[in-house]
N, C-alpha and C positions, 0 to 999 in steps of 0.2 A: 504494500500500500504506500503511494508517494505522491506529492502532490508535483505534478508536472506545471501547472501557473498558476500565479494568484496577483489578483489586480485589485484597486480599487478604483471605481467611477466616484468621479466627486459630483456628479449631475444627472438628470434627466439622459435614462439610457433605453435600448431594446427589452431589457429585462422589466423594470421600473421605473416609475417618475420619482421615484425617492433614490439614494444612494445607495450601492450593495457594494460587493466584495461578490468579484468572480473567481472561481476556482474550481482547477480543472483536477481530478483526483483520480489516479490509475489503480481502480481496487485487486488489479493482479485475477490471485486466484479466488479471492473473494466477490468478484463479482455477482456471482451468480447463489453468493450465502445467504439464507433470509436469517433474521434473528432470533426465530423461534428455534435456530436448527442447533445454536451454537449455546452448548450447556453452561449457564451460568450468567450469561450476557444481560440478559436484562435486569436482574438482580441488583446486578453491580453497578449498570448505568443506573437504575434509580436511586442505586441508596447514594453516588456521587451528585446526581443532579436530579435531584428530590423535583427540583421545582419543575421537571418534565411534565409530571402530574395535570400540569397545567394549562401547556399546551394544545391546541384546536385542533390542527391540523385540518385533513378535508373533510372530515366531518361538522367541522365547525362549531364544536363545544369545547368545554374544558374536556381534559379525559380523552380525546378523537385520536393526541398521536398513539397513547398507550395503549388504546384499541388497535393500533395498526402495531402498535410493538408487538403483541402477544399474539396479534394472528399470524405474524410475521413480513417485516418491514426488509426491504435492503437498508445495507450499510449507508449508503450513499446519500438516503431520506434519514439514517441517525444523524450523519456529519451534520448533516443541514439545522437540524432541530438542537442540536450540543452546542454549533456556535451560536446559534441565538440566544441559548442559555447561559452559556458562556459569559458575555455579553451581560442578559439581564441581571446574572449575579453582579456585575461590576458597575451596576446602576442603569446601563442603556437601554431605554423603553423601545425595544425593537422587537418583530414578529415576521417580517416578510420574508418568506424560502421558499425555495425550489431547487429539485433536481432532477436533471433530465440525462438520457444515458449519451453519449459519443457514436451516432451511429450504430456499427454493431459491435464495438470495441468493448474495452475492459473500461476506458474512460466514463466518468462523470461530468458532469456541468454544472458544479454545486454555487447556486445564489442565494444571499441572505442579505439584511439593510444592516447598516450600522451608523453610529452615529459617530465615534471618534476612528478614526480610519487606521491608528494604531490597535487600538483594541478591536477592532474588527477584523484585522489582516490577522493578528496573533492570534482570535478567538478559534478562527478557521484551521490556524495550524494545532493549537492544541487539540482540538475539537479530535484532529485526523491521528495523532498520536493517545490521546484517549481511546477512541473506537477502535484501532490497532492493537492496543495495550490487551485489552477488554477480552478483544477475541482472543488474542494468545493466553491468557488467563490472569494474566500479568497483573499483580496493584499496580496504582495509577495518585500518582503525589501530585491531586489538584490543587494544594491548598500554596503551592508551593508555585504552580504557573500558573495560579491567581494574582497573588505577590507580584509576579516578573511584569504580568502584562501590564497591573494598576502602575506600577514603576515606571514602565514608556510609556504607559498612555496620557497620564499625567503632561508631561514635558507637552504631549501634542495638543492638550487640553484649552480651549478658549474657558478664562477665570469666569466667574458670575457675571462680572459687569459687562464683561466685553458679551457674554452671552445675551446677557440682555438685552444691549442694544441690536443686537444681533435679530433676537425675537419680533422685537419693537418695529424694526424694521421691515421685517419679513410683515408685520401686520399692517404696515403701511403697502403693502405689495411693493416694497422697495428690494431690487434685485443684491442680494451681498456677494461680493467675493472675498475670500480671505487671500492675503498676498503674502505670498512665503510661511514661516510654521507657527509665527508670533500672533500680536496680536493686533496688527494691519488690517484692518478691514476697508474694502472699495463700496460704498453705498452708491447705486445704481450705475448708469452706463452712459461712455462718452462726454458729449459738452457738459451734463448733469451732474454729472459723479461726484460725489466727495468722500476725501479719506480720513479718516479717525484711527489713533493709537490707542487704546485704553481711554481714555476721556479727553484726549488732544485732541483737538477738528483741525485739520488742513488751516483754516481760519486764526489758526492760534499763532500769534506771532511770537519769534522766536528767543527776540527780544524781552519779551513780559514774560516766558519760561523761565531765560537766564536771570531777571530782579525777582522772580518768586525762590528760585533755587538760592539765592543767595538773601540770607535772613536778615543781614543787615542793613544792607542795603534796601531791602522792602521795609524794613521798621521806618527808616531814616524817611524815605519818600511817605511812609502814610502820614508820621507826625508831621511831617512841613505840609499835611494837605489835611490838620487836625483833628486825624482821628488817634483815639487815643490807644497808646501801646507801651507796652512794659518797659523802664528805663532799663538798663544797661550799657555794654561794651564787652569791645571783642578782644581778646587777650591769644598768646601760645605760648604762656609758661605759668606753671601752677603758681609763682610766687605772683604774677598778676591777677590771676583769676582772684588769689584769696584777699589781696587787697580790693580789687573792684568789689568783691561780695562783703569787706569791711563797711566800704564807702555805701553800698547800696543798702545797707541792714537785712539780716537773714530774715526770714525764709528766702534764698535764690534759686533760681533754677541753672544747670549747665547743659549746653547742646550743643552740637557742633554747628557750625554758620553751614556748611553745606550738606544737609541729607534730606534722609525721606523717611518715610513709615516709621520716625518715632524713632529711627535705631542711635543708640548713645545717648536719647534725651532725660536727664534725672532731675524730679523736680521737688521742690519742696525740700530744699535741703538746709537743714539747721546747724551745721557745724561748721568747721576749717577741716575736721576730720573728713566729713561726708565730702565736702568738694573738693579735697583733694584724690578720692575717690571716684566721683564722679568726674574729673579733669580725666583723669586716665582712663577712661571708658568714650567717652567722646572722641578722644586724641586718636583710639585705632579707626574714625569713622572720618575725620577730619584735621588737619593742623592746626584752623584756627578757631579757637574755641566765644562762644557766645555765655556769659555770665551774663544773668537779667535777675529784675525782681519777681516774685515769686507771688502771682494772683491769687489768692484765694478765693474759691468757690469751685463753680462745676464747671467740664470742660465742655463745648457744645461746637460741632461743624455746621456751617452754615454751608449749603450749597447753592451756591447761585449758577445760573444758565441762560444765557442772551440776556441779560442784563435786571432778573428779576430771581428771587429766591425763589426755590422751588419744594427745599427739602431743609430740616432740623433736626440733629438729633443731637442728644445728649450722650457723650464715651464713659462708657464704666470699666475703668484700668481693669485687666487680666486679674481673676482674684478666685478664691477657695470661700466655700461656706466650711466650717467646721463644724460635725456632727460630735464629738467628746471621743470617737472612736478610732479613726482612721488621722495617721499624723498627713503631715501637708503636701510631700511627695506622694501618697498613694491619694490624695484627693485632685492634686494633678492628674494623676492618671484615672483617675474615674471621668473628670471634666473632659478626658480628649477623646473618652471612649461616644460621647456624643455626636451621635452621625454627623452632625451638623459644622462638625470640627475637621480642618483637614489641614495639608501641610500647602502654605503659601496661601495665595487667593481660588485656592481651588474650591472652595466650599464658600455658604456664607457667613462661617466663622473658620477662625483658625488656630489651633491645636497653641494649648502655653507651654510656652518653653523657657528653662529654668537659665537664667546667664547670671552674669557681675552685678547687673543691677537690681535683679530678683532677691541674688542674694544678702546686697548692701539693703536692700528695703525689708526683706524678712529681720536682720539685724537689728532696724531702728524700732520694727512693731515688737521686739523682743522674742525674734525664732530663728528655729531653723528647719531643713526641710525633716526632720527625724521630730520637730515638734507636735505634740496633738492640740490644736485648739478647741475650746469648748464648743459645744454645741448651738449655732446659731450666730458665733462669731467672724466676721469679716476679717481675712486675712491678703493683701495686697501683694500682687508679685510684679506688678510693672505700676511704674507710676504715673507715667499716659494710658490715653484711654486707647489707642490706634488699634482697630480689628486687627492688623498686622502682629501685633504680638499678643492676640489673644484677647484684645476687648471685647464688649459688648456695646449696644447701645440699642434707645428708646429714645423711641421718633417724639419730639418736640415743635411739628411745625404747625401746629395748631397754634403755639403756646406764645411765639416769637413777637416780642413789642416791633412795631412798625419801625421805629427810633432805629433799632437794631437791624430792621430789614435794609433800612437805608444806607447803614454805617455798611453792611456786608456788600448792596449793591453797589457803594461808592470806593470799596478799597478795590472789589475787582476789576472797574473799570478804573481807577487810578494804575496799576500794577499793567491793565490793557488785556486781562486772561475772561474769553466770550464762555469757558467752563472752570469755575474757581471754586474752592473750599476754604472756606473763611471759620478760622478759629479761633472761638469766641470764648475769655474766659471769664464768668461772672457768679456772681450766687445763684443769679435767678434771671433765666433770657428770657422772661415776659413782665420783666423791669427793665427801661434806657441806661444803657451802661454809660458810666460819665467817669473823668478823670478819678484816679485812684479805687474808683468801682467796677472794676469790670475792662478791660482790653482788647484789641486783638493783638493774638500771639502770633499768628500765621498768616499767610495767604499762600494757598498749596494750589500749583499746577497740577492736570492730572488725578485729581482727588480722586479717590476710591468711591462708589456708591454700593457698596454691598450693604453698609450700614441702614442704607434710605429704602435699600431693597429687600431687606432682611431682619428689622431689628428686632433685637431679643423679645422688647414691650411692643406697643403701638401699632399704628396700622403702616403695613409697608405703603412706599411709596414710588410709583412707578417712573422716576428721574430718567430713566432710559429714553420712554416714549418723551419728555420733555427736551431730552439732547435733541432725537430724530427731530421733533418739530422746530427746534431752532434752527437743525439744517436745510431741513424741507420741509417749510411753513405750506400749512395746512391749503392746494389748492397749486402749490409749485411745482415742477416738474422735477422728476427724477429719473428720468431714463428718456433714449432717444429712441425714434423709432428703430426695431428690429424685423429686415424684409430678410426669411431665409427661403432659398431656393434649391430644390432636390432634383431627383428623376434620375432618367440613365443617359439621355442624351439632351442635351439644349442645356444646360446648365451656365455653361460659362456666358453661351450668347446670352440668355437673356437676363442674366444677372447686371453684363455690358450692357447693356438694354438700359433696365431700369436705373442704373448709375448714373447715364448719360443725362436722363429725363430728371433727375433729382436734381443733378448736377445744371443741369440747364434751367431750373427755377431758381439756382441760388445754393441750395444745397453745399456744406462740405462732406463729402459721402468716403464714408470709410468703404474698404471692398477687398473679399476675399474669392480668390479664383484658382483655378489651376493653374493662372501664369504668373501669381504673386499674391500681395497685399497690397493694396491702394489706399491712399489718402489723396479722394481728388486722382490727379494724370500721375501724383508721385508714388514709386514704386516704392514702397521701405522693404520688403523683402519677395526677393523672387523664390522660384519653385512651386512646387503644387501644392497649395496653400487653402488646405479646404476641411481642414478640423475643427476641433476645437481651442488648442494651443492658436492658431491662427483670429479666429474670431475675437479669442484675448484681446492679441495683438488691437484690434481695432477697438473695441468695446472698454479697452481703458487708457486711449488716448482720446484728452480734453479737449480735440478740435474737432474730434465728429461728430456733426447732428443725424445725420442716417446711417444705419448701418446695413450693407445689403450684403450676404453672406452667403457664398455657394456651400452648401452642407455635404459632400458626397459618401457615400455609405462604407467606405472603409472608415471613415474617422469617427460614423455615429458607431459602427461595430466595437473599434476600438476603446475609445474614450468617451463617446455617449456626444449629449450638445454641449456646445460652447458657452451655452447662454441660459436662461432659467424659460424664460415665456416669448414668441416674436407676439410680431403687432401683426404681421401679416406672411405667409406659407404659401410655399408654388410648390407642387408636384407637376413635371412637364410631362414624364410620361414615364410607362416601364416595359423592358423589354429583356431579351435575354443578355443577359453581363454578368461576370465573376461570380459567376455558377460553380457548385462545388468549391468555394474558397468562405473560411470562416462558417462554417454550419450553414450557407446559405447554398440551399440544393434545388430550391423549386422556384418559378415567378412569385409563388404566394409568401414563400419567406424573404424574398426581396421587399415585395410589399409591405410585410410587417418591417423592415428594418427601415423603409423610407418614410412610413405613415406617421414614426416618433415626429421628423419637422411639422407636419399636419397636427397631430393629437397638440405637441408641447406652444400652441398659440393662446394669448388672452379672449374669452369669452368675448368681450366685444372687438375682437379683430378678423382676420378675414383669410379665409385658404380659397387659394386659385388652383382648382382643377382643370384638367385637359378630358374634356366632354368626349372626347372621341378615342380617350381610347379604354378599352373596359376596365382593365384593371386600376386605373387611377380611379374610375366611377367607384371601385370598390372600395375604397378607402375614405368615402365619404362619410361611411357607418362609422366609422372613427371621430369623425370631425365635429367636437362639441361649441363651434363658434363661424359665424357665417360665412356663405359660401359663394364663390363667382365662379362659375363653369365658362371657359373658353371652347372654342368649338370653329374649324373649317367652313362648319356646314349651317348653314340657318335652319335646317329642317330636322335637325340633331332632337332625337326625341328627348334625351336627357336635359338639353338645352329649354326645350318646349315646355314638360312639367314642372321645369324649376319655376321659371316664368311666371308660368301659373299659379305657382305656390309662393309666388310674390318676392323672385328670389332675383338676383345679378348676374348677367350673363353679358360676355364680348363674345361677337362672332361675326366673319363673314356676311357681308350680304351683298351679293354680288363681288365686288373690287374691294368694296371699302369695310375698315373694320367699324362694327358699329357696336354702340353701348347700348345695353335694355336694362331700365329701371324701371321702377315702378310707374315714375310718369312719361313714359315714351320710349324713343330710340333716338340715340345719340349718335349721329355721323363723325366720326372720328376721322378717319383720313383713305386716301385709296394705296393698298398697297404696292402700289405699280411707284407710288412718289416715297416708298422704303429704299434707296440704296441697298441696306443689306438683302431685300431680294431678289435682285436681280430681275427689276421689273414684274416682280408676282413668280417668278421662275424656280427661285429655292424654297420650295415648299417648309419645308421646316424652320426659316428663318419667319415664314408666315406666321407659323405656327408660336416661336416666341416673341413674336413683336404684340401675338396679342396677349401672351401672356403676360408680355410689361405693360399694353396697355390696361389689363384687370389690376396689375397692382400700381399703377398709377392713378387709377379712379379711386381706387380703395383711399389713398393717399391725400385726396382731393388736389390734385395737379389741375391745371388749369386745361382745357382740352388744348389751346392754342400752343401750352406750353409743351404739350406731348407730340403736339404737329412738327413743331419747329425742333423738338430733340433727333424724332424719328426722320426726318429727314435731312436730317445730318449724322447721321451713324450709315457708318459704311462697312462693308466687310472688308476691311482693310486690317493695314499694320499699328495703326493708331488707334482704332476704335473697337477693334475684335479680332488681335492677332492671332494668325494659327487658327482662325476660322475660315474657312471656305477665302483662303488670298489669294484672289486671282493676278497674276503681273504677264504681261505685255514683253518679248522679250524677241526682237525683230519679230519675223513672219510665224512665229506660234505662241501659246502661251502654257501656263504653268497654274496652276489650283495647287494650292498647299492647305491640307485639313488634317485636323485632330480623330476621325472616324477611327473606331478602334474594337468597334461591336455588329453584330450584325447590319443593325438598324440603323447604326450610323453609314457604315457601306452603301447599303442597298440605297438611300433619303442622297447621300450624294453622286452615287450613280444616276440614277432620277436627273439629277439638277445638272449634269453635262452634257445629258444627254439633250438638252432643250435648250446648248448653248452653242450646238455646228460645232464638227470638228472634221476635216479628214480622216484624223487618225486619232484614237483615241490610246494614251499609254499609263497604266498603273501601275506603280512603284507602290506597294504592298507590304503589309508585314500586322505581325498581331503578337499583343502584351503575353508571354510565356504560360502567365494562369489562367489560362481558358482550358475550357475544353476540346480535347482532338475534335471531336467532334462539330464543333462552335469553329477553331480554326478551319477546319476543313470546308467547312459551309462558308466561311469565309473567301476563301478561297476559289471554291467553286461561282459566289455571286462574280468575285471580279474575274471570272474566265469568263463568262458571260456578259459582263457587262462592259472589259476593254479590249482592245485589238490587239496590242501587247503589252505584256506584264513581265514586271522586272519586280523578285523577291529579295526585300531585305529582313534581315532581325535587326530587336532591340539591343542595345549598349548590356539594359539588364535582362537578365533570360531569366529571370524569376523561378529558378528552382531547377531550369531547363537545360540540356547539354547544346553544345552551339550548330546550330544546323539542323537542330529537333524539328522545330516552327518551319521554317523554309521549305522541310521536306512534307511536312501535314498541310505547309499552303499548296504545295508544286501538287501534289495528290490530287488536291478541292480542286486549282483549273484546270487541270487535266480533265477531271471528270464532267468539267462544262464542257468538254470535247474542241478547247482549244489547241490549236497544231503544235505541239511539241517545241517548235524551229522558232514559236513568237514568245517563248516563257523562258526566261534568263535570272538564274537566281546570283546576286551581289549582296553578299551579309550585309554592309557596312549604307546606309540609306545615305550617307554623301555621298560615297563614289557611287551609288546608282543611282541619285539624280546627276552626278556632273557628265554619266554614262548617257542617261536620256537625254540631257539636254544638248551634249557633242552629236547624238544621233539623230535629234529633231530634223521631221520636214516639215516644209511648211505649209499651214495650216492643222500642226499637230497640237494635241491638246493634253497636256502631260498633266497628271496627278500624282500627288505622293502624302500619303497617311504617316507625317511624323510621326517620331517618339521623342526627340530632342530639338527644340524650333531654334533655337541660335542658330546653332550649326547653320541648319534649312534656309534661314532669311541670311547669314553670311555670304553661303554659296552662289545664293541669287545674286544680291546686291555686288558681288562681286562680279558676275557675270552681264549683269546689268551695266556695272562700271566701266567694262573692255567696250560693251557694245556703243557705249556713247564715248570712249576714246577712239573708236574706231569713226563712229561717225563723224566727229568732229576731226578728227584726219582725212575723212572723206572730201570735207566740203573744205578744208584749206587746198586739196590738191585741185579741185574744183576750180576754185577762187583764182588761185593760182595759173591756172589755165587759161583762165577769164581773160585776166592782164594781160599774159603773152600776148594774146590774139588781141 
C-alpha cells in the first residue's frame, strides 16, 4: 500500500467547490480486500477512531459508514473516512469524501475537504499508514501522529483574527486570497483589491507604524497634542533607570521603548530592588529602556477603526484562582488545559507561561510556584493584561465615556494608524480621564482583536466585519469583472475577441491565453498561460479592471480555478481532445471537467453557451445563473425555446449577428465587415465573434462600441496571432494555425477550401497525447482534404518515441488514399515549412499546424525580408535602366 500522489487544491475544483486533498493510493494486493474479510480490523479502527460512529456516509445518517464497515467496505472508502476523522479530531469541521477506483488498476482516487492544507495532506498520509498498520495486525501510535500533524499545522495556521477577517469577508462575498504561508491576505481582485497583515491595511502608513513602535516618541507627540500620558524617560543603564524612578516616585513601571505583546513590560514596581530587576528583563527585548510613572487603576484597549471606536475591553493580567489544594504551578497547568488556550495567537486565548517576570511578581504577592494559595484567592503571574501572555478580558464598550472615545479617536489619528489600539489606563473608563487620573500608555499598530472577538465576560464583538467595512464601505466595489472562457476549440480567438471590445470602450483588460499574459497589448509573461497560477498573475495586479481568462482543462484538472466566482462563462464548444489523459476517457467526462467555468459563476451573472452544439446544450442543467445561447442558425430550436422562456440569445440572421431580448432584436453588425472572417468564410471565427458579442451584451458594451472593436480585429499577428495568419509571400500564400484536434482540422480545412488555391499543401503534425486513433483520423482528414502533405513532430513528444506521431499520421493519409509520391515526412516543422515554401508554385496555398509560433513567424518574416530585398533590387536595376536609355 503506497501513496503514488497527493495534492492539495486551494479552490473550486472537478471534484468540489470547496477545497480537498487528492490522493492517489496503490492498495497492491489489497485491493480487492473488503473489511469484513480481515480479522480484527474493524475492532481496532473503532476503538482508535471512536468518532467513526458518527459518520453518514451514503446512507446519510449517523451510523451509515459503520453499516458499510460491517457489511464490508474497501480499504480505499476506510482511507477516505480516517482522514476526515483524522482531521475532525484536530478541530476541522470537514465531511466531504470520495473514492473512486483507477480504471481497472490496483489505484484509488481518494478525495476528502480540509481546511488547513497541512493537516489535511498529513491527515491523508496517516490515515494510509493506519489502515496499513490495521490490516497487518500491527498497533498503531495515533496519539503520537496527532502531536506531529497539530505541530505543522499550526505554523500553517491563519491566528483568530486574521480568520476573522477572513470570515467577514467571505460574508461580504469578498473574494480572499492568502499570499505566501503568513498572514497576507489579498481582499478581492484587481483595480479593487486590498491587502491586510494581521490588522495593517495596505492604507496604513509606514511612517505612523514606525512612531507607534517607538514608545517615546509617541508619548512625546501625544503630550504636545495634550493628551495626557505617563511622565517618564528613556535610560540604558540600570544606574539611570533607578534614579529617573527616584525622580519620578515609585510605583514605576519598566518596558523596553521598542516591542510588542507586552514582552519585558513590569509594572507596578515599588523598589530599586524590583527595577533593577525588571531593567534586566527589558534589556534582552531592547537596549533602551523606558522608566515611567506607574497609573493606577485598570488596564483597558480601546480599538479604534476608520476613525471611530468600535470595541473596549478591559485586560485581566494572566492569573490563578486558588482552590486551598492545588499549589500554583499545577493551577497553571489546569488553566492551559482549557481548550480555549493555545500556544501563540492560535486560539482565542493563550496558554501562561511561567518567565522572570512571573516569577519577580509571584515574589512580591509573597510565593512561589511550589506555593498553595487559599481558596478563592487571586494570584498574578504577568503584570499586563496582553492575551499574549495569557490574559483575559471583558468587553467594556458599552461602558466607555464619550470624553474617552474622543481622546482614543484623536491619538490614533495624531500617531496617522486608520486601525489602532489605544491603551487606556484609569480606574474607571466610563469616567473622563484627566491629568494624573487616568493616561494613555500606548498606541499599538497592529492591535490584536481576539480580545473584542472572544472575551472571557461580555458580549463579543465582531471588529473584523468593522475592518472589512472601512475597507469596503458598504455599497463599494471589491472585485473587477471576471469573463472566463472554456471549450476545446475557439478559446484563444475569442477571449482576443472580447479583450479587444473591453479594451476599445476604455477598459485596462488583464488577459490570459495560450500565447501569454496581457495587460492591455503588454505581454508580462509569455507561454501557454491558461491556469490558475496565471489568472493570479492578473487578478492581483492593481491596474486591471476586467479580467478575461482563457481557463483550459489541463489547469482546471490540475489545480482547479484561479479565481472563486466569474461574472460571466463561455463554453464554445466540445469535441474530441486529450482523451484518455488524466481520467478523462469519454466526451461526457470532458464535459464534466469544462462545466466547473459554467457551475463556479455568480447567480446574477451570465454563461454563454454555443446553441449548436449538443453537448455544450448539456451543461446547461448545471448552470444555476443566467443564460445567452449563441447559435449559426436563427431557427436553432434550442435558440427558439429559450426565447420563449424569456431568455438571451445572439445568432445569425441572415449576414448579421443579431441580439434577442426580451424587447426585440438587436442588429449588431454583418459578419462579412469581421476581418477575422474572412468575409463570413471562416466559419468558426463566426462562431466566436458571437460568442464575444453574448459577453459583450452581458457587459452592457455599447453596440456601436462592439461594431467599431469587431471591425478592427483581424486575424493577424497583432490581434490573434497563430490564428488562422494568412501572409502574402510573392505569387502564393501561407495560413499559419494552432488546429491540433480533430475539429480544429477538419473547421480549417472548410475555410481554405472557400479561399482558391491551385494547390493546396499541409504541413501536419499532432501533440504526442492523443490517441492512435485520434492521430490517425487526423491524418486521414488532411489526406483528404490537401494535395500535398509534408509530416512534422512536436519539439515535445509527450511520452512518445521520435517518429511515433509521423508514422500514425503517414498511416491516416495514406488511408484517405492519397498517392504515396505527394506525402513527405520532415520531423523538424521549420525545415518543413522553409521545404514548402522553397517548393511553392504559384498560386499555392501552404498551411502548417504549429506547435512553436516564434520559430513559425521568424521563418516567415525572414522570408518575407529577402522577398522585398529582392524586390527592391529589382526596381533599382529597373530605374537604372530607365536612365541609361
Amino acid at each position: 500500500m503506497k501513496i503514488c500522489e497527493i495534492k492539495a487544491f486551494k479552490g473550486r475544483n472537478i471534484y468540489s467547490h470547496q477545497k480537498v486533498i487528492k490522493m492517489v493510493v496503490d492498495l497492491e494486493d489489497m485491493v480487492d480486500v473488503a473489511t469484513k474479510d480481515i480479522e480484527g480490523f474493524n475492532d481496532a479502527l473503532l476503538k482508535l477512531l471512536p468518532g467513526l460512529y458518527q459518520h453518514h456516509c451514503s446512507l446519510g445518517c449517523p451510523g451509515g459508514f459503520i453499516a458499510r464497515l460491517e457489511e464490508g467496505t474497501y480499504l480505499s472508502h476506510v482511507i477516505e473516512h480516517c482522514a476526515l476523522e483524522i482531521q475532525s479530531i484536530l478541530g476541522y469541521d470537514v465531511s466531504f469524501g470520495r473514492a473512486r477506483q483507477v480504471m481497472d488498476s490496483t489505484k484509488y482516487t481518494i478525495v476528502y475537504a480540509y481546511k488547513n492544507e497541512v493537516a489535511g495532506v498529513e491527515a491523508g498520509k496517516c490515515a494510509v499508514q493506519l489502515v496499513e498498520a490495521l490490516c497487518k495486525g500491527h498497533s498503531f501510535d495515533l496519539s503520537s501522529h496527532l502531536n506531529r500533524i497539530k505541530e505543522k499545522a499550526v505554523k500553517n495556521e491563519l491566528g483568530p483574527s486574521t480568520k476573522a477577517i477572513v470570515e467577514a469577508a467571505l460574508g461580504r462575498g469578498i473574494p480572499v486570497m492568502r499570499i505566501g504561508n503568513g498572514s497576507i491576505l489579498q481582499l478581492g481582485y484587481g483595480k479593487y483589491q486590498k491587502r491586510i497583515e494581521a490588522t495593517i491595511t495596505e492604507n496604513t502608513s509606514c511612517i505612523s507604524v514606525d512612531i507607534a513602535c517607538d514608545k517615546t516618541l509617541t508619548k512625546e507627540i501625544l503630550k504636545e497634542a495634550g493628551i495626557p500620558v505617563p511622565e517618564g524617560s528613556v535610560c540604558t543603564t540600570i544606574e539611570d533607570a533607578l534614579q529617573i524612578a527616584e525622580e519620578l516616585g515609585y510605583p514605576v513601571v519598566i518596558k523596553p521603548e521598542k516591542g510588542n505583546q507586552g514582552k519585558g513590560v513590569s509594572l507596578n514596581l515599588t523598589t530599586p530592588e524590583e527595577v533593577v530587576q525588571a531593567f534586566k528583563i527589558a534589556r534582552q527585548v531592547d537596549e533602551n529602556i523606558i522608566v515611567e510613572k506607574y497609573i493606577k487603576g485598570n488596564d483597558y484597549r480601546v480599538l479604534v477603526v476608520g476613525g471611530r471606536v468600535v470595541a473596549v475591553a478591559q485586560r485581566i493580567p494572566a492569573h490563578v484562582v486558588g482552590d486551598g489544594v492545588h499549589t500554583i504551578a499545577q493551577l497553571v497547568e489546569m488553566v492551559n488545559k482549557d481548550e480555549r488556550r493555545g500556544e501563540g495567537h492560535e486560539k482565542p486565548l493563550t496558554k501562561i507561561k511561567i518567565d522572570e517576570i512571573s516569577l519577580m511578581l509571584l515574589k512580591k504577592q509573597g510565593y512561589t510556584l511550589d506555593s498553595i494559595p487559599p481558596a478563592g484567592k487571586w494570584v498574578y503571574l504577568k503584570a499586563n493584561g496582553n492575551l499574549s501572555t495569557g490574559g483575559e478580558a471583558i468587553d467594556c464598550t458599552n461602558k466607555i465615556h464619550p470624553v474617552n472615545c474622543e481622546i482614543a479617536v484623536r491619538a490614533a489619528q495624531i500617531i496617522g494608524l486608520d486601525i489602532a489600539g489605544i491603551d487606556i489606563a484609569c480606574p474607571d473608563i466610563s469616567k473622563p480621564i484627566e491629568e494624573g487620573v487616568g493616561a494613555v500608555i500606548e498606541v499599538n499598530a497592529a492591535p490584536g482583536i481576539r480580545m473584542h472577538l472572544y472575551p472571557s465576560k461580555g458580549k463579543p464583538r465582531n471588529v473584523a466585519q468593522n475592518i472589512i467595512d472601512m475597507l469596503f464601505p458598504p455599497g463599494s466595489r471589491h472585485s473587477i469583472p471576471i469573463i472566463s472562457v472554456t471549450g476545446t476549440n475557439g478559446k484563444t480567438t475569442t477571449v482576443r475577441m472580447i479583450a479587444h471590445i473591453l479594451r476599445t470602450q476604455g477598459y485596462t483588460v488583464g488577459m490570459t491565453t495560450t500565447g501569454g499574459v496581457y495587460i492591455n497589448d503588454h505581454c508580462v509573461m509569455k507561454g501557454d498561460t491558461t491556469g490558475p497560477a496565471s489568472a493570479k498573475i492578473v487578478l492581483t495586479d492593481k491596474r486591471v479592471e476586467v479580467a478575461v481568462l482563457e481557463t483550459a482543462r489541463g489547469g482546471i484538472i490540475r489545480s482547479g480555478l484561479g479565481y472563486d466566482l466569474s461574472d460571466i462563462a463561455v463554453l464554445t464548444n466540445i469535441s474530441e481532445d486529450h482523451l484518455g489523459i488524466d481520467e478523462v476517457y469519454t466526451l461526457e467526462d470532458l464535459l464534466h471537467v469544462k462545466s466547473l467555468v459554467v457551475e463556479a459563476v455568480k447567480t446574477n451573472g451570465y454563461v454563454v453557451l454555443n446553441a449548436d452544439d449538443p453537448m455544450v446544450v448539456e451543461a446547461a442543467k448545471r448552470v444555476k445563473s443566467n443564460i445567452i445561447y449563441f447559435s449559426k442558425q436563427e431557427d436553432n430550436i434550442i435558440v427558439h425555446r429559450h426565447l420563449v422562456a424569456g431568455g438571451l440569445a445572439v445568432f445569425l440572421k441572415g449576414q448579421h449577428i443579431t441580439i434577442a431580448t426580451g424587447d426585440g432584436f438587436i442588429q449588431c453588425m454583418d459578419v462579412s465587415r469581421i476581418p477575422a472572417t474572412y468575409g463570413g468564410k471562416l466559419v468558426y471565427n463566426i462562431e466566436n465573434s458571437l460568442a464575444a458579442v453574448s459577453v459583450a451584451y452581458a457587459m452592457k458594451i455599447p453596440i456601436e462600441t462592439i461594431q467599431k472593436a469587431l471591425a478592427s480585429f483581424y486575424a493577424d499577428e497583432i490581434h490573434n496571432p497563430g490564428r488562422f495568419n494568412v501572409f502574402n509571400i510573392r505569387d502564393f500564400r501561407v495560413v499559419v494555425d494552432y488546429a491540433h484536434n480533430i475539429s480544429g482540422y477538419t473547421h480549417v480545412i472548410e475555410a481554405i477550401k472557400k479561399m482558391g488555391a491551385s494547390r493546396t499543401v499541409g504541413i501536419i503534425g499532432v501533440p504526442g497525447d492523443r490517441q492512435d486513433s485520434s492521430i490517425r483520423r487526423i491524418g486521414f482528414i488532411a489526406g483528404k482534404g490537401f494535395d500535398r502533405v509534408i509530416i512534422k513532430e512536436d519539439v515535445d513528444l509527450r511520452g512518445r518515441r521520435r517518429g511515433e506521431v509521423a508514422k500514425l499520421l503517414e498511416e491516416g493519409v495514406l488511408s484517405a488514399g492519397m498517392d504515396p509520391n505527394n506525402v513527405e515526412v520532415i520531423l523538424s516543422e521549420v525545415e518543413a515549412l522553409k521545404t514548402a515554401i522553397k517548393r511553392a508554385k504559384t498560386g499555392d496555398l501552404i498551411v502548417i499546424f504549429y506547435e512553436k509560433l516564434e520559430p513559425i513567424m521568424a521563418t516567415i518574416k525572414e522570408v518575407l525580408s529577402n522577398v522585398e530585398a529582392e524586390t527592391t533590387s529589382d526596381e533599382n536595376h529597373m530605374m537604372l535602366g530607365l536612365t541609361r536609355l
